[in-house]
N, CA, C, O and CB atoms as a CASP TS submission, in Angstrom:
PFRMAT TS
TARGET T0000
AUTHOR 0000-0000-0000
METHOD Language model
MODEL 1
PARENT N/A
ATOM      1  N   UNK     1      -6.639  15.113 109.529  1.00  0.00           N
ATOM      2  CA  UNK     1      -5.606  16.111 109.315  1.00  0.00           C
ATOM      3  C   UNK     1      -5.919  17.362 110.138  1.00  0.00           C
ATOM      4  O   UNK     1      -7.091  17.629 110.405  1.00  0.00           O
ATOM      5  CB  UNK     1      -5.483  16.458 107.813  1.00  0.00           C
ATOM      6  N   UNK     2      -5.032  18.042 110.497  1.00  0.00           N
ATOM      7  CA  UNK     2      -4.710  19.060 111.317  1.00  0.00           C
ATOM      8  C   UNK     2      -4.917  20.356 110.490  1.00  0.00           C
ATOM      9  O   UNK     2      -4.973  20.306 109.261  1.00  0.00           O
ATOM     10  CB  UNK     2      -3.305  18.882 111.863  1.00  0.00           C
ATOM     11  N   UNK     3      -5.030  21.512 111.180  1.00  0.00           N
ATOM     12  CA  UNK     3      -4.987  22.561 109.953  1.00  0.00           C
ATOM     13  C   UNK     3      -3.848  23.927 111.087  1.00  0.00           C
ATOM     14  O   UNK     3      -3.880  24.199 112.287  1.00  0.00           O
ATOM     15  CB  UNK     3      -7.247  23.261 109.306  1.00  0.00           C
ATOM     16  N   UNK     4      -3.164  24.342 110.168  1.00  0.00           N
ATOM     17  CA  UNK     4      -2.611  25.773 111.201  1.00  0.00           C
ATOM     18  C   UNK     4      -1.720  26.914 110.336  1.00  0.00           C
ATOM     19  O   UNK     4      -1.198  26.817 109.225  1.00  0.00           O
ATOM     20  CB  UNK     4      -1.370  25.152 112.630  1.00  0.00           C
ATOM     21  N   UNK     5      -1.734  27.379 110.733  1.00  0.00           N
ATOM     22  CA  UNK     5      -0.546  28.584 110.443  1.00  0.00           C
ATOM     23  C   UNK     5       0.578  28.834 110.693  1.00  0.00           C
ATOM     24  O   UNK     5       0.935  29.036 111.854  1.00  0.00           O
ATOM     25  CB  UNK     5      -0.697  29.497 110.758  1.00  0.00           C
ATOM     26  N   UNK     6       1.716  28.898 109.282  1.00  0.00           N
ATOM     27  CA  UNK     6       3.228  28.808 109.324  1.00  0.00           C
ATOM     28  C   UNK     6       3.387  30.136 110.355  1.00  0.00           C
ATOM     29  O   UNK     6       3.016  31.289 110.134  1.00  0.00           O
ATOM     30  CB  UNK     6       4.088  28.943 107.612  1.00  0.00           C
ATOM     31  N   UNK     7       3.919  29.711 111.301  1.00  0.00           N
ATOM     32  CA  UNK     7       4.696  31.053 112.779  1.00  0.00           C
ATOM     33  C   UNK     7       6.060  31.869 112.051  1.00  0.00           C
ATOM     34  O   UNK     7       6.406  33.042 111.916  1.00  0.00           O
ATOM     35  CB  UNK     7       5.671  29.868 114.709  1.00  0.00           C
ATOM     36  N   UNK     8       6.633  30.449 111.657  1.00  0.00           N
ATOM     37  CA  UNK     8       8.004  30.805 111.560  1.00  0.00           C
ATOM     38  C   UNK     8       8.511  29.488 110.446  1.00  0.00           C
ATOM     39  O   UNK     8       7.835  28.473 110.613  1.00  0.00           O
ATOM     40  CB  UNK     8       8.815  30.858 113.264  1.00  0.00           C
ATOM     41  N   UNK     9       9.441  29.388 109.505  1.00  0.00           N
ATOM     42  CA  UNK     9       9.875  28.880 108.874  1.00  0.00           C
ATOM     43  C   UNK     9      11.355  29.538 108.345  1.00  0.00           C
ATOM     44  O   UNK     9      11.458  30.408 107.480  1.00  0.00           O
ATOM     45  CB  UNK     9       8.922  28.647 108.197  1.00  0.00           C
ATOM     46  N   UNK    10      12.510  28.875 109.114  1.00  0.00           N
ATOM     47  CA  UNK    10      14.109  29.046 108.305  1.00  0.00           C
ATOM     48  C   UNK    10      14.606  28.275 107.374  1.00  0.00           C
ATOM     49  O   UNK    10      15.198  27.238 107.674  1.00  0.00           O
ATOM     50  CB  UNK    10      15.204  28.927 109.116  1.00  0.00           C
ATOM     51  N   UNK    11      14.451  28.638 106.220  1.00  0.00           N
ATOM     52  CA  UNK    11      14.756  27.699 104.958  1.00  0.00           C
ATOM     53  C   UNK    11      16.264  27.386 105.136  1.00  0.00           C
ATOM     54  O   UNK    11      16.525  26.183 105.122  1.00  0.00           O
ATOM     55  CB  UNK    11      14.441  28.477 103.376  1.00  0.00           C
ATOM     56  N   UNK    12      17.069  28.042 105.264  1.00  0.00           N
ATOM     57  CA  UNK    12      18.615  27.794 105.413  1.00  0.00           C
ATOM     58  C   UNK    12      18.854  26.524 106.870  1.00  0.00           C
ATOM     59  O   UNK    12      19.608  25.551 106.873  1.00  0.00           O
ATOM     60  CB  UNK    12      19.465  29.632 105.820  1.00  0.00           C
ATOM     61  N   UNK    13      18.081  26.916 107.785  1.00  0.00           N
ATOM     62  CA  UNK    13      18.337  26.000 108.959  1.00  0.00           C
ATOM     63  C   UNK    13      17.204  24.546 108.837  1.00  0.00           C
ATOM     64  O   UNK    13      17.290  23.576 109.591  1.00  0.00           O
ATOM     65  CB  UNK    13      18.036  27.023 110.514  1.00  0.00           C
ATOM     66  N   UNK    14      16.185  24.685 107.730  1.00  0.00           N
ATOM     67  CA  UNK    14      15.275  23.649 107.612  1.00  0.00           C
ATOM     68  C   UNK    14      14.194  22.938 108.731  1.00  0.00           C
ATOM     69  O   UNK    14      13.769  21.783 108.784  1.00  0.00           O
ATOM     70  CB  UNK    14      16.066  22.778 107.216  1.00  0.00           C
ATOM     71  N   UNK    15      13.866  24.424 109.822  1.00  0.00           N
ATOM     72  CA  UNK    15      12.672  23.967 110.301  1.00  0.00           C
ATOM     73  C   UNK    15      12.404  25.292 110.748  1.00  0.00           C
ATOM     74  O   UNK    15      12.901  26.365 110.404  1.00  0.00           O
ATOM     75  CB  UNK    15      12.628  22.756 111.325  1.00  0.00           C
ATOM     76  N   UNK    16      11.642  25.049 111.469  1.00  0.00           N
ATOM     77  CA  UNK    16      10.076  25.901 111.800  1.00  0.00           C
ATOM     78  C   UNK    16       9.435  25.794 112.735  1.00  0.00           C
ATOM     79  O   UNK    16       9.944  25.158 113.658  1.00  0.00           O
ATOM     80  CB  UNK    16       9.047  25.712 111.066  1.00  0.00           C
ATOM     81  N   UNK    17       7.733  26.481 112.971  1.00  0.00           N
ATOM     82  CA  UNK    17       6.677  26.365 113.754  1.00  0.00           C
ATOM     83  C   UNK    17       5.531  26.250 113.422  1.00  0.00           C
ATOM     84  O   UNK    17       4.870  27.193 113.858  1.00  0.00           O
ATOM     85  CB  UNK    17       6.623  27.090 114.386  1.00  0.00           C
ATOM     86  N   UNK    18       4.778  25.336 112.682  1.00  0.00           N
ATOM     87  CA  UNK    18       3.299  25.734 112.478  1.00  0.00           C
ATOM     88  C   UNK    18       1.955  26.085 114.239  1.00  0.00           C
ATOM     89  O   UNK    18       1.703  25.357 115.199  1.00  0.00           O
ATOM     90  CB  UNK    18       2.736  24.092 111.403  1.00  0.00           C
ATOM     91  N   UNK    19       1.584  27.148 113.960  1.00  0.00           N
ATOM     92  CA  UNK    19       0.426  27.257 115.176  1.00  0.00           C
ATOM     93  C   UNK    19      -0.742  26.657 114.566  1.00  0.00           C
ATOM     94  O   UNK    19      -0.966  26.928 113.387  1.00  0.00           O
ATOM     95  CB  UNK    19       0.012  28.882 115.716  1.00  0.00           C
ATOM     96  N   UNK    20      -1.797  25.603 115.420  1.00  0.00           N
ATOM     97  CA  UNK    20      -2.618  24.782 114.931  1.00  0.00           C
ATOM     98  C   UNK    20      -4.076  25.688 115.030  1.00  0.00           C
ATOM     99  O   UNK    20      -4.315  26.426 115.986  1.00  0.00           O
ATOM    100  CB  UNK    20      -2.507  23.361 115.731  1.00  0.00           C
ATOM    101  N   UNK    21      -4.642  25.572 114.319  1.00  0.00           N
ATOM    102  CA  UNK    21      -5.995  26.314 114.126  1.00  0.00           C
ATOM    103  C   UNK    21      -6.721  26.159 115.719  1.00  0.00           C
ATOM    104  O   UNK    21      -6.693  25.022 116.189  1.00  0.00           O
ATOM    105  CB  UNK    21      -7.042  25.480 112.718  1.00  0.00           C
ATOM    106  N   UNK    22      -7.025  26.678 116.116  1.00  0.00           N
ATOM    107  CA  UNK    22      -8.210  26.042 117.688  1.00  0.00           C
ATOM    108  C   UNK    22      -7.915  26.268 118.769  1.00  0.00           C
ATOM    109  O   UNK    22      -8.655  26.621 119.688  1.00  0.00           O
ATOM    110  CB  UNK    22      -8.435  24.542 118.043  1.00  0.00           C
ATOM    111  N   UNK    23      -6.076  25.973 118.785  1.00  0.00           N
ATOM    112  CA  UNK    23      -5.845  26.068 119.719  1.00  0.00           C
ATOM    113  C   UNK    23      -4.783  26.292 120.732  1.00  0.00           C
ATOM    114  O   UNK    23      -4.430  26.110 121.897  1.00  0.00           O
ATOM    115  CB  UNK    23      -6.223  25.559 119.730  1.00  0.00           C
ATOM    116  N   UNK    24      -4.376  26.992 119.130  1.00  0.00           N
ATOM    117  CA  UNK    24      -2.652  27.983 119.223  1.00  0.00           C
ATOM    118  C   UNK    24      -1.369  27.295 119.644  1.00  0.00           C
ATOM    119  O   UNK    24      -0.346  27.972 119.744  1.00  0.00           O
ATOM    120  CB  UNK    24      -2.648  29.271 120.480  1.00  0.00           C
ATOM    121  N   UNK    25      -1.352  25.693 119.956  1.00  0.00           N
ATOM    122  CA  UNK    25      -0.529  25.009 120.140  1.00  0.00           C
ATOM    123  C   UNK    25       0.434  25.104 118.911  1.00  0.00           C
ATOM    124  O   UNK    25       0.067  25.039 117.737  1.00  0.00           O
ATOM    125  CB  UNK    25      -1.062  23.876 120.479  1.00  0.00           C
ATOM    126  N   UNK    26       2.286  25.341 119.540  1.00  0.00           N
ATOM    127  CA  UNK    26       2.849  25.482 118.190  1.00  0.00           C
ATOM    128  C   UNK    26       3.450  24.442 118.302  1.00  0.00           C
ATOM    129  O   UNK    26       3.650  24.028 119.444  1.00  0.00           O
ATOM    130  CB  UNK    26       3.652  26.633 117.753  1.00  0.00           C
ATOM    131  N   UNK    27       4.089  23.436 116.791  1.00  0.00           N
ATOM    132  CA  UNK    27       4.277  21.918 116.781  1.00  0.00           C
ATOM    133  C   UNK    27       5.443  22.377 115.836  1.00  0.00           C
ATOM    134  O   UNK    27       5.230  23.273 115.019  1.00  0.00           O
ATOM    135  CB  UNK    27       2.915  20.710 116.204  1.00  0.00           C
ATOM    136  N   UNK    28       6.322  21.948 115.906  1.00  0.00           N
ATOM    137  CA  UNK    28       7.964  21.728 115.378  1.00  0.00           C
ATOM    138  C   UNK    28       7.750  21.352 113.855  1.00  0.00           C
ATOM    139  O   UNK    28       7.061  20.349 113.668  1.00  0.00           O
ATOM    140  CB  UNK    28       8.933  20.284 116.289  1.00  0.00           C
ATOM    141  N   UNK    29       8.049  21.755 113.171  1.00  0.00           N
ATOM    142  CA  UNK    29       8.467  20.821 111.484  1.00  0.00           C
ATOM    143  C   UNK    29       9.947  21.312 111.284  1.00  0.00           C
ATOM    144  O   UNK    29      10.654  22.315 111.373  1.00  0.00           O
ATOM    145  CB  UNK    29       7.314  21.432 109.708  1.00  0.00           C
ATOM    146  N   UNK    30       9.979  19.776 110.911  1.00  0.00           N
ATOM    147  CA  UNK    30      11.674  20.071 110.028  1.00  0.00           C
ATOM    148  C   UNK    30      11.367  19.843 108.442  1.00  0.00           C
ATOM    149  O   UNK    30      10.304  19.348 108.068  1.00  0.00           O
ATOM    150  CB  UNK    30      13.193  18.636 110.556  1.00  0.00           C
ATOM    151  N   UNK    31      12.374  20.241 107.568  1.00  0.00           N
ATOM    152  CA  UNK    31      11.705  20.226 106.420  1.00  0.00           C
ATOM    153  C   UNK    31      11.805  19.295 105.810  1.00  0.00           C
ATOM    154  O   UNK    31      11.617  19.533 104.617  1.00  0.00           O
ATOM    155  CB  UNK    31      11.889  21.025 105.735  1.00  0.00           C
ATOM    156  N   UNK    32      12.183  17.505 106.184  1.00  0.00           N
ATOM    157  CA  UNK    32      12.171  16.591 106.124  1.00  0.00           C
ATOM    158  C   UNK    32      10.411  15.850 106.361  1.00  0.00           C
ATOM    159  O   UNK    32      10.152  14.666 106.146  1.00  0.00           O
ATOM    160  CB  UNK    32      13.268  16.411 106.895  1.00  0.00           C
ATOM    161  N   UNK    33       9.465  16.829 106.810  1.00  0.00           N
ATOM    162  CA  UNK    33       7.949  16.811 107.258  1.00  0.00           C
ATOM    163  C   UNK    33       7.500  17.237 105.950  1.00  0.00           C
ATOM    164  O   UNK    33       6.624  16.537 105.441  1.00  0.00           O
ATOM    165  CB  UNK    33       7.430  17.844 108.601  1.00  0.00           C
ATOM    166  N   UNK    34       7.890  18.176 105.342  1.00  0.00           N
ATOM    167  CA  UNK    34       7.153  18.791 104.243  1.00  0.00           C
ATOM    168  C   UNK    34       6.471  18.370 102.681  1.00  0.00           C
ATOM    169  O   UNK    34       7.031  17.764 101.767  1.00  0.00           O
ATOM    170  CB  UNK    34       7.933  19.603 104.038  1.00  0.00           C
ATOM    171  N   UNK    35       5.305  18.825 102.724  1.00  0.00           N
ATOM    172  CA  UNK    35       5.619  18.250 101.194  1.00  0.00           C
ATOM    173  C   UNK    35       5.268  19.226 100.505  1.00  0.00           C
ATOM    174  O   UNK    35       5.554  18.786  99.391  1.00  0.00           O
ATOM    175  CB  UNK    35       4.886  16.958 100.637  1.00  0.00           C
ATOM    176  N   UNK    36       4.717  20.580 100.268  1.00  0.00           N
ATOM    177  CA  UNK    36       5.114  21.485 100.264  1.00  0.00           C
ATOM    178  C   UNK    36       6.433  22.716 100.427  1.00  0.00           C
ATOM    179  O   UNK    36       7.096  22.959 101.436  1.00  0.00           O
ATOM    180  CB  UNK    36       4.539  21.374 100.584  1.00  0.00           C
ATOM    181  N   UNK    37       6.486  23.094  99.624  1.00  0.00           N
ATOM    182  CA  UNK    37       6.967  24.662 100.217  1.00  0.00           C
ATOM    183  C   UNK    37       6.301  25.185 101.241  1.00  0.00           C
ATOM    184  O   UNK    37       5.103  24.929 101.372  1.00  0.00           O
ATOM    185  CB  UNK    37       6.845  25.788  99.244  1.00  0.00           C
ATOM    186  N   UNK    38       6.824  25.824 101.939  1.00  0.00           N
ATOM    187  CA  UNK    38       5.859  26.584 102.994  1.00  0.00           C
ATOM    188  C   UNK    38       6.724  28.065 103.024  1.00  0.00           C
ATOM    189  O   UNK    38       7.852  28.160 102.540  1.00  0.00           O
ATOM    190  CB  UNK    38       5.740  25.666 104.793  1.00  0.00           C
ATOM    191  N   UNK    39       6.123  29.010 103.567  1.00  0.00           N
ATOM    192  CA  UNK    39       6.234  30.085 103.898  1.00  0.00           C
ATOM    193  C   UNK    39       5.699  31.150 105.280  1.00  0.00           C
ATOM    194  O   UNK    39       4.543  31.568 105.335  1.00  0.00           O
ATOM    195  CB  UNK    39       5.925  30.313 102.935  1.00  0.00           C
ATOM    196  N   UNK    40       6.399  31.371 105.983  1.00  0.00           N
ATOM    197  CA  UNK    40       5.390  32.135 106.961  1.00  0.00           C
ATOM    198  C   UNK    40       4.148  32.855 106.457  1.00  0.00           C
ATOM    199  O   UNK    40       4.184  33.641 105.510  1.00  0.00           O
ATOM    200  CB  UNK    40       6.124  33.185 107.660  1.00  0.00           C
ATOM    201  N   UNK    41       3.059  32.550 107.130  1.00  0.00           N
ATOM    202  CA  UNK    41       2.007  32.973 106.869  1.00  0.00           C
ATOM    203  C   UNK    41       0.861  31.807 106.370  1.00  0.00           C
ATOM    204  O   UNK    41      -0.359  31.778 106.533  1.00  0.00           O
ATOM    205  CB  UNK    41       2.329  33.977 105.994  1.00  0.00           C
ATOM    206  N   UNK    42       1.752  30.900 105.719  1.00  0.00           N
ATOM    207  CA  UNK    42       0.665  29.994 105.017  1.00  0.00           C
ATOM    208  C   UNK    42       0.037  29.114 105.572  1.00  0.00           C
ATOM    209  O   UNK    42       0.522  28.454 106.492  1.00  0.00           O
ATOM    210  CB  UNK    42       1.040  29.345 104.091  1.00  0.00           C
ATOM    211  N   UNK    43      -1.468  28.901 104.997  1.00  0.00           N
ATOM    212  CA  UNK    43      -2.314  27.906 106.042  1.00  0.00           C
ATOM    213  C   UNK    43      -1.987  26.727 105.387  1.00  0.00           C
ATOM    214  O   UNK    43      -1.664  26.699 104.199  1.00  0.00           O
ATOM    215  CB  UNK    43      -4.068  28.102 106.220  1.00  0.00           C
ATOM    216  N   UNK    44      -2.080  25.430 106.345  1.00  0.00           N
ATOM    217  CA  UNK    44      -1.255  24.352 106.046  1.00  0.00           C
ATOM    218  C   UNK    44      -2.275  23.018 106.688  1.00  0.00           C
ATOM    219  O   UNK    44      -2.999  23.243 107.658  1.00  0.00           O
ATOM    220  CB  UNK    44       0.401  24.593 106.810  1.00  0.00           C
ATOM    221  N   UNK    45      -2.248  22.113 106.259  1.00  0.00           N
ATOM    222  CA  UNK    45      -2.839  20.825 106.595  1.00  0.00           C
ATOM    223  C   UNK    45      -1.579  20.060 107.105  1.00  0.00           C
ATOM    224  O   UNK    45      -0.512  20.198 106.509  1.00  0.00           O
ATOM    225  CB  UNK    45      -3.623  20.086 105.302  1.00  0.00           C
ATOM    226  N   UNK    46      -1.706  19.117 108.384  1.00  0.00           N
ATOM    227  CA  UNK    46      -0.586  18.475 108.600  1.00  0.00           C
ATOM    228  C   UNK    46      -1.055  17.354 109.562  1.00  0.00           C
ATOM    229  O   UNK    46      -2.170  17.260 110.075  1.00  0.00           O
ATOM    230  CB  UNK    46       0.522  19.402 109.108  1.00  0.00           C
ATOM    231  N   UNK    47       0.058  16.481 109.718  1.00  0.00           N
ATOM    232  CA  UNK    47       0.266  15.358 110.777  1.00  0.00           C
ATOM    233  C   UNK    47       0.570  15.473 111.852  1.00  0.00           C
ATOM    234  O   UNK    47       1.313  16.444 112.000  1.00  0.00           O
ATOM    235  CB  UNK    47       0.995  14.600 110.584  1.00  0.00           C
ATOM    236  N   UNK    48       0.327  14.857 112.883  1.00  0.00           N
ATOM    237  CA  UNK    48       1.497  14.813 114.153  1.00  0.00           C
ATOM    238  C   UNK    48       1.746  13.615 114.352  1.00  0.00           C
ATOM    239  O   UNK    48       1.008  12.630 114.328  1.00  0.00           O
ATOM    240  CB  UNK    48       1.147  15.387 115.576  1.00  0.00           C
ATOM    241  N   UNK    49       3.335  13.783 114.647  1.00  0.00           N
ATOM    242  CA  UNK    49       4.618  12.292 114.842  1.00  0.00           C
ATOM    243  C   UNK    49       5.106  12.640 115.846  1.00  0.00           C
ATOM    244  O   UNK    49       5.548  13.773 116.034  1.00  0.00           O
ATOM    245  CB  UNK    49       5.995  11.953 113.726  1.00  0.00           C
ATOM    246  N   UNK    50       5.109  11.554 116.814  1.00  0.00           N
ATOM    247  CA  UNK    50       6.408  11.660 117.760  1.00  0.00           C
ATOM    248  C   UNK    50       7.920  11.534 117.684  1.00  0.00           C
ATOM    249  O   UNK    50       8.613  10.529 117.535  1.00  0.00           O
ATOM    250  CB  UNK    50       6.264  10.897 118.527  1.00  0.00           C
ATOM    251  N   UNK    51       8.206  12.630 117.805  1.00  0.00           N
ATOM    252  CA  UNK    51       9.658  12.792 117.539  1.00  0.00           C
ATOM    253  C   UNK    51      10.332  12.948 118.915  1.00  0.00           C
ATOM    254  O   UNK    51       9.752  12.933 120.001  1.00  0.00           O
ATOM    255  CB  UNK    51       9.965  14.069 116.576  1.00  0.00           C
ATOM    256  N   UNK    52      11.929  13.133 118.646  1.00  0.00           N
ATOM    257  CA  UNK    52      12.801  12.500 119.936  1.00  0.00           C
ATOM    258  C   UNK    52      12.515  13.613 120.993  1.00  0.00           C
ATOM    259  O   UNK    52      12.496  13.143 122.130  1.00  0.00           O
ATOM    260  CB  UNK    52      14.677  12.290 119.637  1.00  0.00           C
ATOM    261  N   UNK    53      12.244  15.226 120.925  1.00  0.00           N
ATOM    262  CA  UNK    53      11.704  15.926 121.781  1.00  0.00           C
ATOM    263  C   UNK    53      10.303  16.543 121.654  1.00  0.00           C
ATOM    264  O   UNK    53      10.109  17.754 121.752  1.00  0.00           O
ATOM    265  CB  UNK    53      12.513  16.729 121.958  1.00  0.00           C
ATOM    266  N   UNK    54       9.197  15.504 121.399  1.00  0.00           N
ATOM    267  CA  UNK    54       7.698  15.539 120.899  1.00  0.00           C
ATOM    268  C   UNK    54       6.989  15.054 120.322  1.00  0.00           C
ATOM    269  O   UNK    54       7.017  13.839 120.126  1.00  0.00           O
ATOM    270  CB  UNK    54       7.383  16.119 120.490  1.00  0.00           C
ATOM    271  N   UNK    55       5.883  16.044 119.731  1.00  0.00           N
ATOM    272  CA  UNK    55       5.308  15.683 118.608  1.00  0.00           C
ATOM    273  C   UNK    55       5.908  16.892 117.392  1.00  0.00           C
ATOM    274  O   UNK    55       6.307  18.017 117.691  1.00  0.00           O
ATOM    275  CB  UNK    55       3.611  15.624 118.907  1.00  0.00           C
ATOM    276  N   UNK    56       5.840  16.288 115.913  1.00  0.00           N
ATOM    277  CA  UNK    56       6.665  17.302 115.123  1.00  0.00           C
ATOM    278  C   UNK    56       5.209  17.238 114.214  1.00  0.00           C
ATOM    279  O   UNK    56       4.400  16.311 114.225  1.00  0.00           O
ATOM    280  CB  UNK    56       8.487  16.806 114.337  1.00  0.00           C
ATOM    281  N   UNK    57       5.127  18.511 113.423  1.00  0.00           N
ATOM    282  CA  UNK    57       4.393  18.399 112.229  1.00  0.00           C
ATOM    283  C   UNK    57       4.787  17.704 111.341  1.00  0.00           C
ATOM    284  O   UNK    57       5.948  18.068 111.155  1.00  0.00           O
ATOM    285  CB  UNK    57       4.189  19.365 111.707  1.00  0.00           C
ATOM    286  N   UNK    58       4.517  16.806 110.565  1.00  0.00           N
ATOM    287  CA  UNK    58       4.926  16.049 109.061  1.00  0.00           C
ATOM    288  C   UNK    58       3.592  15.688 108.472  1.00  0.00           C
ATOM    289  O   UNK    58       2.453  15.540 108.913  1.00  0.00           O
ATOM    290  CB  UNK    58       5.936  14.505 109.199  1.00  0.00           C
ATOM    291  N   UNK    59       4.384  15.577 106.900  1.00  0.00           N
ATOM    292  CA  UNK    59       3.057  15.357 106.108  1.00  0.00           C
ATOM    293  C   UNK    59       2.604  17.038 105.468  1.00  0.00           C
ATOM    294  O   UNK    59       1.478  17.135 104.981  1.00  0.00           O
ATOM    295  CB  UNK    59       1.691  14.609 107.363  1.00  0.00           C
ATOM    296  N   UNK    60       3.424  18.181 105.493  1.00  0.00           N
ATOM    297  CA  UNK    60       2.890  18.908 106.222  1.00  0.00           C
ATOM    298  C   UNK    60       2.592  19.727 104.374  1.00  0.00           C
ATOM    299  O   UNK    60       3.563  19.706 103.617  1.00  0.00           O
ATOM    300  CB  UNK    60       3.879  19.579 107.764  1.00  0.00           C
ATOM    301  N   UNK    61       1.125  20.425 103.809  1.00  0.00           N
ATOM    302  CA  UNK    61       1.111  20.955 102.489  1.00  0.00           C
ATOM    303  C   UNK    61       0.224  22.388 102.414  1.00  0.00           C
ATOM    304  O   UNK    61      -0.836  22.575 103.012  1.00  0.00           O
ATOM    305  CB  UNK    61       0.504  19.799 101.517  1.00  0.00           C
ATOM    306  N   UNK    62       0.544  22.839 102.005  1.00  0.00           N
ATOM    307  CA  UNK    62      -0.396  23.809 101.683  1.00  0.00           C
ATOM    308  C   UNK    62      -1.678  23.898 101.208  1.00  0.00           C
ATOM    309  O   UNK    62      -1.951  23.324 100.153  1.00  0.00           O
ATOM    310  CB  UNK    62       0.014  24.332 101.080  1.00  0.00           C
ATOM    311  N   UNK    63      -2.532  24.533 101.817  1.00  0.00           N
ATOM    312  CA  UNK    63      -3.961  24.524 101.500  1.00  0.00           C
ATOM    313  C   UNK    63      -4.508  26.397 101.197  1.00  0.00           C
ATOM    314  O   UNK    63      -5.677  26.660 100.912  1.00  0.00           O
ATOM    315  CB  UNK    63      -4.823  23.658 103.046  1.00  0.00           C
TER
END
């Protein structure tokens, strides 16, 4: 598992940015990834999936 920090999260539009601990790479979540709530700011454990433009965060919870 991955670890990073919520950038950005739009609850009304249902995705986001987590930045990954190490190495500031930011990775897409939609909130179809989540299993958590999330909130900007929060540190987060997550996955990476290839999605149709990448890799997306999923899996994605609060720690």
């Amino acid at each position: 598992m991955k670890q990073g920090t919520v950038k950005f999260f739009n609850e009304s539009k249902g995705f986001g940015f987590i930045t990954e601990t190490g190495s500031n790479t930011e990775h897409f979540v939609h909130v179809s990834g989540l299993i958590d709530e999330v909130r900007e700011g929060d540190t987060v454990e997550f996955e990476l999936k290839e999605g149709k433009k990448g890799l997306n965060a999923v899996n994605v919870k609060v720690i």
